[in-house]
N, C-alpha and C positions, 0 to 999 in steps of 0.2 A: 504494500500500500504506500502510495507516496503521501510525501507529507500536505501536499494539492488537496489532496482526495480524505485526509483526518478529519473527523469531526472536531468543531470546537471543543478548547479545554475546558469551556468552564460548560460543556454541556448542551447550548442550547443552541439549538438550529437559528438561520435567518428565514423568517417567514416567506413562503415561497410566493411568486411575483403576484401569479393569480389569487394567491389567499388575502393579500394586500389589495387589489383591485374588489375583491369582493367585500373585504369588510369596508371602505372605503364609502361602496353603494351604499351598505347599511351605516352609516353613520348618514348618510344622508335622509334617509328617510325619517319623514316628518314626525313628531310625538300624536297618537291617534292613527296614525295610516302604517299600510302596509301594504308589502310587494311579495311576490312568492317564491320561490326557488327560482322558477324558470323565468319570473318577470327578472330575476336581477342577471340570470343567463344571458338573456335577449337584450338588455340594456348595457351588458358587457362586448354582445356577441362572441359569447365565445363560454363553450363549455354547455350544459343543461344543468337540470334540477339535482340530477344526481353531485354533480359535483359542486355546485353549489351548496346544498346539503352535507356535506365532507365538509368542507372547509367552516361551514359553521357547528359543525358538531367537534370541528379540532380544536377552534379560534373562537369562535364567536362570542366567549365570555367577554372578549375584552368589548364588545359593541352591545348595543341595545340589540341582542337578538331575540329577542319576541317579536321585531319587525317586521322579522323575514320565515313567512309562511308555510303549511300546505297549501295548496291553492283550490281546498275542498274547505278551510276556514277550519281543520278540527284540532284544538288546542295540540301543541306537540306533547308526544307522551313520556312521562317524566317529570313534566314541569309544569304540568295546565296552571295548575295553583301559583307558582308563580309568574305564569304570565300573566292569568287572572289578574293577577295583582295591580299589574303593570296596564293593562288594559284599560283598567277599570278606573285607576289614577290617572290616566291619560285621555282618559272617554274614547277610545275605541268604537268604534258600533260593535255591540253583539246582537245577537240572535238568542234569547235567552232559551233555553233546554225545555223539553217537555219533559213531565215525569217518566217517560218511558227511556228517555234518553240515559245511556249508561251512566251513572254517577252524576245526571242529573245536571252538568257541564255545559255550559252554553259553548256556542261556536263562534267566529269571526264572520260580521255580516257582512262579504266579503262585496257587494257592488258599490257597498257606502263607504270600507275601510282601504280600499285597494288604493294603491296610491300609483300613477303612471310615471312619477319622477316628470311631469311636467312643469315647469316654472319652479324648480330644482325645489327648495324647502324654504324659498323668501316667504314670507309672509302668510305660512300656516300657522296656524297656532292648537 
C-alpha cells in the first residue's frame, strides 16, 4: 500500500464530493418544506433516490435531515418521533393518521410540504 492510498491518521475520511453536494441541497431546504430523495437526485442531476438515501443515512446528522423525504410522505423508520418533533415545531403540513393507521402516525402532506427548490429559501419562513 503506498502511502497515496493510507487512510488518515487521525481516522477520519474527507466527505466524498457527492455527499457534500447533497447535504448542501438539504441545508437549503426551507424550515416547513420538503424535497424527496429523488427531488434532491434531479436537482443534483446526478445519482437517484437510492443514493441519495446512503449518503443521508451516513451524513445526514450533521443537516436538518427530516427534510429530505420518502416521496410517499411516510415518517422515516426509526425516527418518526423525532421528526414528528421537528415537523410539528416547524409547521410542516401533515396528514394526521386515522386510527387504523399503524401507531397511529401521521404522514407528510406531501402537495403542500414538497418544496421544488424554486426561488432557492429567500423568503420562506
Amino acid at each position: 500500500m503506498s502511502e497515496e492510498s493510507l487512510p488518515p491518521e487521525d481516522g477520519h475520511d474527507a466527505l466524498p464530493e457527492y455527499a457534500e453536494r447533497v447535504l448542501e441541497v438539504a441545508d437549503l431546504i426551507p424550515p416547513g418544506r420538503v424535497m424527496t430523495y429523488g427531488d434532491v437526485a434531479e436537482w443534483l442531476e446526478e445519482g437517484g433516490p437510492r443514493q441519495v438515501g446512503r449518503v443521508m443515512a451516513l451524513y445526514g446528522g450533521a443537516v436538518a435531515w427530516w427534510r429530505v423525504v420518502r416521496s410517499d410522505g411516510v415518517l422515516l423508520p426509526g425516527h418518526e418521533l423525532r421528526a414528528l418533533g421537528h415537523y410539528r415545531s416547524e409547521g410542516t403540513p401533515l396528514k394526521e393518521a386515522n386510527r387504523a393507521a399503524q401507531g397511529h402516525l401521521p404522514r407528510l402532506d406531501m402537495k403542500r410540504a414538497r418544496w421544488d427548490g424554486g426561488g432557492r429559501a429567500e423568503g420562506h419562513t
